[in-house]
N, C-alpha and C positions, 0 to 999 in steps of 0.2 A: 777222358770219357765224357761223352758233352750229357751236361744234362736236360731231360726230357721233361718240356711243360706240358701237364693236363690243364685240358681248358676243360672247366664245367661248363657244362649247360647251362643258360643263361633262360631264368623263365621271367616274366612281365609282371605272374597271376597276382605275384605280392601287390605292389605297386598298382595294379589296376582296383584291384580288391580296395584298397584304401582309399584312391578315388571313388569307388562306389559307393564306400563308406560317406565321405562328405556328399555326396549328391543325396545321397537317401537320406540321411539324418539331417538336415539342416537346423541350424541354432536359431530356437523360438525366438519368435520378435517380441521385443522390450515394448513393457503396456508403454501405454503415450500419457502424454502428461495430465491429459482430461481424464482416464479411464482412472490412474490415481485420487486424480482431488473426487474425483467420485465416491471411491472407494473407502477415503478418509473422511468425506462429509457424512458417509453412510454410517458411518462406523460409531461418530460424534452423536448425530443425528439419533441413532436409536439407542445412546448409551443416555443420554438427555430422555429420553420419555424411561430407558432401565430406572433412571433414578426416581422418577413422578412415580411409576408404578409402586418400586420400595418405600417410598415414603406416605402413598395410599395404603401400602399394607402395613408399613408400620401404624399410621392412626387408627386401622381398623383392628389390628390386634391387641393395641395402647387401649382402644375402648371400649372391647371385650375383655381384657382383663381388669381395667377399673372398676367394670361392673360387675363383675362374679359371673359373668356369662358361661366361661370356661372350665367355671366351679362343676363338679357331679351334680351337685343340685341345682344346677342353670344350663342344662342341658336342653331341658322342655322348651324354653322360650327362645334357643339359641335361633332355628329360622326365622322369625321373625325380628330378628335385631335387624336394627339399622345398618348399624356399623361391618355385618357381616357383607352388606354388599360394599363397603370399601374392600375386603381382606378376597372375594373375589376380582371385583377389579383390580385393582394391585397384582394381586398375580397373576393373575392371564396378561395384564399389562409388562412386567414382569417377564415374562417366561419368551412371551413372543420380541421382547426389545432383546432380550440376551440370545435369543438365537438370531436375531438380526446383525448383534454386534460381535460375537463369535463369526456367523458366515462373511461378515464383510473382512475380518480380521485377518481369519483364515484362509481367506475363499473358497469357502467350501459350500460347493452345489447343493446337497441336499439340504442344510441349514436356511442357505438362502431359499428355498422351494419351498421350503416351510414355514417360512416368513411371507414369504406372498401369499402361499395359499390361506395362512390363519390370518392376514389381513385383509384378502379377498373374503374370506368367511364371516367376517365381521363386517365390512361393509354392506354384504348382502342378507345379513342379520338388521342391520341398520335402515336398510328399504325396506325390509320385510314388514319391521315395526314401524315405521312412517307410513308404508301404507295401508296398515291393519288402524292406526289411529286416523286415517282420515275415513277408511273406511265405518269404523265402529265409534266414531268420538258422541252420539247419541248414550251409546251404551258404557262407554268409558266415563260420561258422564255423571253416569249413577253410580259406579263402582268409585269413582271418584268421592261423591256424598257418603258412600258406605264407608267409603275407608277413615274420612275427614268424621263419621260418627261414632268407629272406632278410636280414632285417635282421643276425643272428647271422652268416651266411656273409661276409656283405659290411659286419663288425664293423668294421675296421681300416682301410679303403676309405672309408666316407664320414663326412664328422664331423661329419654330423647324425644318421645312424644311429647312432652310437657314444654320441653324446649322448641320444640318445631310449632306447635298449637301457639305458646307464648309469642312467638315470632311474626308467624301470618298475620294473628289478631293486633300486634303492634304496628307492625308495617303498613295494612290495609285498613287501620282502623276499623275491623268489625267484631261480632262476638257471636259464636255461635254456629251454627248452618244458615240456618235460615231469619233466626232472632236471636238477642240474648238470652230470651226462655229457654231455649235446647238445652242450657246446664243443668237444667227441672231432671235432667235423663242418668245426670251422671248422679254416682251413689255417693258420693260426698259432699255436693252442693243442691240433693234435692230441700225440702223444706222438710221431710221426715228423717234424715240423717238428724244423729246424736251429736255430731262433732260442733266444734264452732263456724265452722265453715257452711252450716244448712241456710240456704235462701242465698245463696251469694254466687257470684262466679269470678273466674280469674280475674285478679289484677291487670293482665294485659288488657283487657277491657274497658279498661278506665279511661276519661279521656283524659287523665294526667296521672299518668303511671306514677310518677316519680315524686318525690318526698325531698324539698329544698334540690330540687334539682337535680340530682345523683344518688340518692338510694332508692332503692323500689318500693312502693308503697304497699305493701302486703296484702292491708286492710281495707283499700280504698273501695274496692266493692261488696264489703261486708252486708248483708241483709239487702241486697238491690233487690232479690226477687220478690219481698214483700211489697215493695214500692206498685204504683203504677207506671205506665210508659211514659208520662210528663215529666213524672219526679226521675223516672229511673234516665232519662234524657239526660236531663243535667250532670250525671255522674259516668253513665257509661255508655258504647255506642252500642245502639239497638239496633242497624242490622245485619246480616249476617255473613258469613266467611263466603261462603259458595257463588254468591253472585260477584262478589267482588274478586275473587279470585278468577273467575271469567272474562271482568273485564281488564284484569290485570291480565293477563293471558293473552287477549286477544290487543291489548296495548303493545304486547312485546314480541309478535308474529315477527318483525323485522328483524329483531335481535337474534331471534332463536333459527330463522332462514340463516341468520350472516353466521352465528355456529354453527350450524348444521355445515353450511358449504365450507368455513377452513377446516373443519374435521375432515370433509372428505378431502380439502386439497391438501393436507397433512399425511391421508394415508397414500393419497395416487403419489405424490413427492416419495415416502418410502419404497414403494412398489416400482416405480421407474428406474430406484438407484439400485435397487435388486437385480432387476429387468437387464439393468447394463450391466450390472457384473455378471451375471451371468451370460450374456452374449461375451463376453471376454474369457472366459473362465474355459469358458468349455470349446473353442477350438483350441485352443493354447493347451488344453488336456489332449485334446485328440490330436495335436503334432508332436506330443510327448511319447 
């Protein structure tokens, strides 16, 4: 009895099908070596400012709790600390470098999108205010004297004012706003103050702060404002902060230009390495 072969039908569909498969699916291209170092200098790049920002907001939280700022009862004065615009800078420094170093890590689009746009936001905060100071530097000028007359009334009161006032007046050799009389204003060195400190003004004032060379002299301006201007010459500089801080200002236009422009060429460098990863990121998603 012979036996009978069935032949099946023989169909291609498999076999074509698979080929379809490899045409339509093609396997994404491997980033290139620059699109890497990119990616890794981005990543370093905003992990280095992560760390500036934590360490601005550690000091500024370091010196809000040294001071009782964070106490219940140091609550009132907490906006006006100093230190509290560390603890904002710091974090928004902070906040925007981690989502820098996150999106470069991960690649991820919207991390990166929001890196540029919070650094585009800040640069154009940054012209905003450059151009509002040149527009208004008459008027900034005065609030400048208000503020510098604050700092004097409220000498004794806060010890970062006391530090910042001591400093200027060190640096600039002057005392005062306008003269060394302006301490006449403050309520510890007028001539009717109880304390021992009546008729005098800072020590930074002096024109030899210092005591055998290395400790501060406390005393050295004890009772100056009794003096006249001849006698008070000798001991302390008569005149005042305001004008000198003008010309010191206006000495340091060059400096403050050559900051001003690596700040910006520090953010346009972050933004460009965003800029390529994301031109990488996102066709390599859309052939996925």
């Amino acid at each position: 009895q012979a036996s009978r072969l069935v032949e099946l039908p023989y169909s291609s569909s498999d076999d074509d099908e698979g080929d379809m498969d490899l045409t339509v699916c093609p396997v994404p291209a491997k980033p290139s070596t620059f699109s890497q170092c990119v990616r890794y200098l981005a990543f370093l790049w905003n992990l280095l400012f992560l760390l500036l920002g934590l360490l601005a907001l550690a000091v500024g939280v370091w010196g809000l709790l040294a001071k009782g700022s964070l106490r219940e009862d140091g609550l009132a004065p907490l906006g006006s600390d100093p230190m509290l615009l560390f603890v904002l800078v710091g974090l928004g420094a902070s906040i925007i470098s981690l989502a820098g170093c996150l999106g470069a890590l991960r690649s991820s689009p919207c991390l990166l999108r929001f890196f540029v746009g919070a650094v585009l936001a800040f640069a154009g905060l940054e012209v905003l205010g450059g151009l509002l100071l040149v527009a208004a530097r008459h008027r900034l000028r005065d609030a400048l004297r208000d503020a510098l007359l604050l700092c004097l009334l409220r000498y004794q009161e806060e010890p970062d004012l006391r530090f910042l006032v001591d400093e200027v007046q060190r640096s600039l050799k002057c005392c005062g706003l306008g003269s060394y009389r302006d301490w006449e204003t403050n309520p510890y060195f007028n001539c009717s103050a109880p304390g021992v400190q009546a008729c005098s003004v800072p020590a930074s004032c002096c024109l030899d702060p210092w005591q055998n060379g290395t400790v501060t002299n406390t005393q050295c301006a004890f009772g100056v404002l009794r003096l006249g201007d001849m006698a008070a010459s000798t001991v302390v500089h008569l005149g005042g902060c305001v004008a000198q801080l003008g010309a010191w200002l206006r000495g340091q236009a060059g400096g403050i230009v050559a900051g001003a422009a690596v700040l910006v060429l520090v953010e346009a460098t972050g933004v460009l390495m965003a800029l390529k990863m994301l031109r990488d990121i996102v066709p390599a998603r859309a052939q996925d």
